[in-house]
C-alpha positions, 0 to 999 in steps of 0.5 A: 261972193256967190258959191259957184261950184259944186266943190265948194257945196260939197265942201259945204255939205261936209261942214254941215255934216263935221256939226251935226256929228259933233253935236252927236258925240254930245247927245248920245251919252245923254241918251245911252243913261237914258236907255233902260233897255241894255240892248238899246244902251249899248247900241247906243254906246256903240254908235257912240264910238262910231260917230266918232270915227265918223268925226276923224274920217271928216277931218281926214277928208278935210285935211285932204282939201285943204279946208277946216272942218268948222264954220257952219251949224246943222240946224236940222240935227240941232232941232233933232237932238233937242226934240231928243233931249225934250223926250228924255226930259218927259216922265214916261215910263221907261219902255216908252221913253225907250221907244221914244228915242229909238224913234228919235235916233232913227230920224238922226239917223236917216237925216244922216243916211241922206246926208252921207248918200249926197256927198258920197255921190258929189265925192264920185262926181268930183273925182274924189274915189279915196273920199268917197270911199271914206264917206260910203264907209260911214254911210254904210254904219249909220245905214246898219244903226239904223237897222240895228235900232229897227230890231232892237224896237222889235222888242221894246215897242211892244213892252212899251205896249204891255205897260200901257194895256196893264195901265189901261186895265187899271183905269177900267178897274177904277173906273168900275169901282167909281160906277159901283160905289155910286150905284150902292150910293144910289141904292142907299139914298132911294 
């Protein structure tokens, strides 16, 4: 039977939503271990205890409608976490895999900011003012995390670029040694 309504697509876009929180409580103790920079973990231990506020405000609004929260699978966060989950597998070194997840947190995050803004306004348009008041609640903490991320990467991009300027200067300075040895190499042959 076709969907219809724009209610019954909203109540479609929240399950979607109610799953790609969950998988969120999941991954972000995941990527909070993986933090080196304490400032990135604890943002992340604090997005942590939001996103599961964010999950019992989905539930209320689905109490609210009389519907279960369960029955569809975000794709789109699954395919974020796991580009997630495949970075922190990767053996950068450390303010690197840092800037790394904040780049993958923020894509979470802006998907989740789009996702929230939609159903926030199909809410209003449905006459839903307590919901949409729930879900612009929520949509104003992912939109500070996103911030949040934004400065702490302030910080962490360019230590992460500090490593990789030594690491390159490294490779010059061996580089150098090889020429060298092969020019005395040279010399001694003639």
């Amino acid at each position: 039977m076709p969907q219809d309504s724009l209610r019954e697509l909203y109540i479609d876009e929240l399950r979607d939503l109610y799953n790609a929180e969950t998988q969120l409580v999941k991954a972000l103790p995941k990527m909070a271990k993986a933090a080196s920079n304490q400032e990135l973990r604890q943002a992340f231990e604090e997005h942590l205890r939001q996103t599961s506020g964010h999950v019992t405000r989905l539930e209320q609004i689905f109490e609210e409608l009389g519907e279960k929260p369960s029955g569809k699978k975000c794709i789109a966060m699954e395919g974020l976490v796991k580009e997630g989950s495949e970075l922190i597998s990767e053996d950068y070194p450390e303010p690197v895999l840092d800037a790394g997840m904040i780049g993958a947190a923020q894509r979470v995050e802006h998907y989740e900011i789009a996702a929230y803004g939609t159903v926030r306004s199909f809410a209003e348009v449905l006459g839903e003012s307590e919901q949409a008041s729930l879900l612009e609640e929520t949509l104003n903490e992912e939109k500070k995390a996103d911030e949040t991320l934004s400065q702490i990467s302030e910080q962490v991009n360019p230590a992460a670029a500090e490593g990789e300027e030594a690491e390159q200067e490294t490779r010059m300075e061996m580089a150098g040694r090889g020429q060298g040895q092969r020019k005395t190499k040279s010399k001694r042959a003639a």
